[in-house]
N, C-alpha and C positions, 0 to 999 in steps of 0.2 A: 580613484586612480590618480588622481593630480592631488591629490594631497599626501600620497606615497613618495610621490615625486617631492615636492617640497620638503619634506620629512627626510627621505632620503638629501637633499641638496642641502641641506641644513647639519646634518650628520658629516658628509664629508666634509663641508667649512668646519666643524669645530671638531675636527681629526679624528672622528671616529667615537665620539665620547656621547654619554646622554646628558640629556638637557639636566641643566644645578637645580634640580626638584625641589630639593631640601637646602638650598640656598635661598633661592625664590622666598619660600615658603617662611625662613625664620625674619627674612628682609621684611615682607608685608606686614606682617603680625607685630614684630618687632617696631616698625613705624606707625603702626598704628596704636602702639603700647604707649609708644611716646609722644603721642599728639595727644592722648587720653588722657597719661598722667601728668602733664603738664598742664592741661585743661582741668582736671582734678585738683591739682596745687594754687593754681592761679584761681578758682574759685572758694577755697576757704571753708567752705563747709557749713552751715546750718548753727551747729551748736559746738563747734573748735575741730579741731586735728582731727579728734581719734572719737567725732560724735555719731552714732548711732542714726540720726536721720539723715544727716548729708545731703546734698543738692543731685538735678537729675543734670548730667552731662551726654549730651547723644541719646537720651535715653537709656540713662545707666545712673545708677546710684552710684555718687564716689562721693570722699571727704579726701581732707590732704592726707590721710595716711594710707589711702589706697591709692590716691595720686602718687605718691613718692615710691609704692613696690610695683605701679605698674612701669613707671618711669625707669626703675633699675632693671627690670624685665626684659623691655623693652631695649634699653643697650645694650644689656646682654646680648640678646638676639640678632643686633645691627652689629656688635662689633663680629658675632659667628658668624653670620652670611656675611661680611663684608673680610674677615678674616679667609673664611672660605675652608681650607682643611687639605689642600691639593687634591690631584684628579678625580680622587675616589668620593672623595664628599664624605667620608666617613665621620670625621667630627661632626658637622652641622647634621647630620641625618640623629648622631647621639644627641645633640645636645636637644635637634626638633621633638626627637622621643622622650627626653627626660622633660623639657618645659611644656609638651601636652598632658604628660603624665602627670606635671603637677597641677597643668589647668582642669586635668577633669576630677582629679583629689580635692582640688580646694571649691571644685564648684559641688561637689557632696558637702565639702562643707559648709559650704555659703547655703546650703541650701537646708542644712540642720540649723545653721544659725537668724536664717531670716526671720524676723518678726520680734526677736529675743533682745535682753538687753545686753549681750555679747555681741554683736554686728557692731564690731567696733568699726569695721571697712564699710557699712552703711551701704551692705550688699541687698539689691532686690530682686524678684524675681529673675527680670530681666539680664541682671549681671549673670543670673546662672545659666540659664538659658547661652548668655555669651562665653562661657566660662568654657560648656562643655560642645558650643561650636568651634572654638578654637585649639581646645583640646584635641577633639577629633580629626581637626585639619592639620595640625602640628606631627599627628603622628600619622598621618596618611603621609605629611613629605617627609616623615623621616623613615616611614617601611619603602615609602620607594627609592630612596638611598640606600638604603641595606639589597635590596631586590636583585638576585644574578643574574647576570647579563645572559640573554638568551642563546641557548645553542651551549651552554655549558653546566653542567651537571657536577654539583658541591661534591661529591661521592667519589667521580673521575677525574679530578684533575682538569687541568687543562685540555 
């Protein structure tokens, strides 16, 4: 009951609107993309740029050429939540959906290429495993951006 209350009291301060799900959502990821790939870059890698074994950073295989795509990724995603898209959140809910779409694609692929001498990204299990946890949380905030507002029916109108 008191958290109806908060929820409600929370809802009239910000005019009626729902909480920026899929702003939230590409902010975290997105900083966490770039604390990654610069942690990535600034460690160099094992055997050059684009080496197949690469160093473990957090617990994740990266070289500096997965350093530098999680790094663009990762702006991407700060300047979308920080751009924002007005009321609706309609961009950042797209853009959450296409950049989890691409994290759980490329974590199948990371995961055809582990072990191989094509892991130019010096992807390891673990990367995939992160791949398609972030994947799946990208587009969880970006379905509840898309999500209609309660008490309103796509079919009927307003």
């Amino acid at each position: 009951m008191a958290a109806h209350r908060v929820l409600h009291a929370f809802r009239s301060w910000r005019g009626g609107r729902r909480l920026p799900v899929a702003r939230a959502g590409a902010g975290v990821v997105g900083a966490l993309l770039v604390v990654f790939g610069v942690a990535g870059l600034l460690s160099g890698g094992v055997d050059g740029f684009a080496g197949t074994r690469g160093v473990t950073v957090a617990g994740l295989g990266t070289n500096g050429l997965l350093g530098a795509v999680c790094l663009c990724a990762g702006l991407v995603l700060l300047m979308g939540a920080a751009l924002g898209g007005g009321d609706s959140g309609r961009a950042v809910a797209t853009l959450d959906l296409v950049a989890g779409t691409a994290f759980l694609v490329s974590g199948f692929g990371a995961l055809a290429l582990v072990g191989t001498d094509l892991n130019v990204l010096a992807f390891r299990t673990s990367n995939v495993v992160a791949c398609f946890a972030v994947g799946a949380f990208l587009v969880a905030c970006g379905s509840h951006g898309r999500a209609p507002r309660r008490g309103r029916h796509p079919r009927r109108g307003r």
